[in-house]
C-alpha positions as CSV (number, residue, x, y, z in Angstrom):
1,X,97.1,-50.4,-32.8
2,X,97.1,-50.0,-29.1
3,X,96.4,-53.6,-28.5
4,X,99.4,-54.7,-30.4
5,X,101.7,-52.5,-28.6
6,X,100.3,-54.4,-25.8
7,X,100.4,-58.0,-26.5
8,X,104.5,-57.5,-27.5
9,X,105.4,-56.3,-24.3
10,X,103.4,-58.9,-22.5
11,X,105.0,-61.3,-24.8
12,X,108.4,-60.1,-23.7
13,X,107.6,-60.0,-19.9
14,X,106.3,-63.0,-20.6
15,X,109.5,-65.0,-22.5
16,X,111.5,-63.3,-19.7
17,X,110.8,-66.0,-17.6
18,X,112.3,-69.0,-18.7
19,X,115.5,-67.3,-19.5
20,X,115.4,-66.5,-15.6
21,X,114.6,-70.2,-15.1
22,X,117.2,-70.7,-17.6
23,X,119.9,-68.7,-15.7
24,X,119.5,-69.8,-12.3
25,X,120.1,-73.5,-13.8
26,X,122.9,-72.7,-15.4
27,X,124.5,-70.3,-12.1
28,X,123.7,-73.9,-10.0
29,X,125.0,-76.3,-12.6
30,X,128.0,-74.5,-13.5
31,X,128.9,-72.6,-9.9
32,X,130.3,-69.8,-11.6
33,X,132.1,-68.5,-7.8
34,X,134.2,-71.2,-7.5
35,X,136.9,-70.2,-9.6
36,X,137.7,-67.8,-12.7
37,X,137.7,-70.6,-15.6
38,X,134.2,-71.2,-14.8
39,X,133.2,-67.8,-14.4
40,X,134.3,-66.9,-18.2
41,X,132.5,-70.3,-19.1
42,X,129.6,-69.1,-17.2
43,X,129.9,-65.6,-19.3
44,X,130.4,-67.5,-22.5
45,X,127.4,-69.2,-22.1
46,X,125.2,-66.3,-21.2
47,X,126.4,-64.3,-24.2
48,X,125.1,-67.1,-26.5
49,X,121.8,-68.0,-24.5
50,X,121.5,-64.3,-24.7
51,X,121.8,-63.9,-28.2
52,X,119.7,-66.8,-29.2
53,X,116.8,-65.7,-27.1
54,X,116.8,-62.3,-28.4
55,X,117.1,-63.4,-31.9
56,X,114.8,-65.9,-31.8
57,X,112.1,-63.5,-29.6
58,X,112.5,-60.7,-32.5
59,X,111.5,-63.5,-35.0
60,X,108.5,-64.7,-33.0
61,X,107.5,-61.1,-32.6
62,X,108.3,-60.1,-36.5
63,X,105.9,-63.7,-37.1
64,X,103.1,-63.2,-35.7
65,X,102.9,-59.6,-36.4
66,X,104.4,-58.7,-39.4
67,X,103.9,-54.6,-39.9
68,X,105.5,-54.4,-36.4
């Protein structure tokens, strides 16, 4: 039972990373300081990586262990 408790939050540190990867790309490609249009793009875009990533990490999670 332990174990499992484990391996989701190592999961999670571990997913964590390209969604930083992911973000840093985005704050280069999209230079969200250079004026306020972008900056809401920039926020847009977040909101929906965000959403997808957590959505999609819950159903990886629920998967591969399915009494969690």
């Amino acid at each position: 039972m332990k174990w499992r408790s484990l391996m989701i939050v190592v999961m999670i540190l571990l997913s964590l990373l390209p969604l930083y990867l992911l973000y840093k790309w985005l704050e280069v490609k999209m230079n969200p300081r250079q004026s306020l249009q972008r900056f809401f793009g920039f926020t847009a875009v977040m909101f929906v990586v965000v959403f997808v990533y957590t959505f999609l990490l819950v159903f990886c999670i629920r998967f591969i262990f399915p009494g969690a």
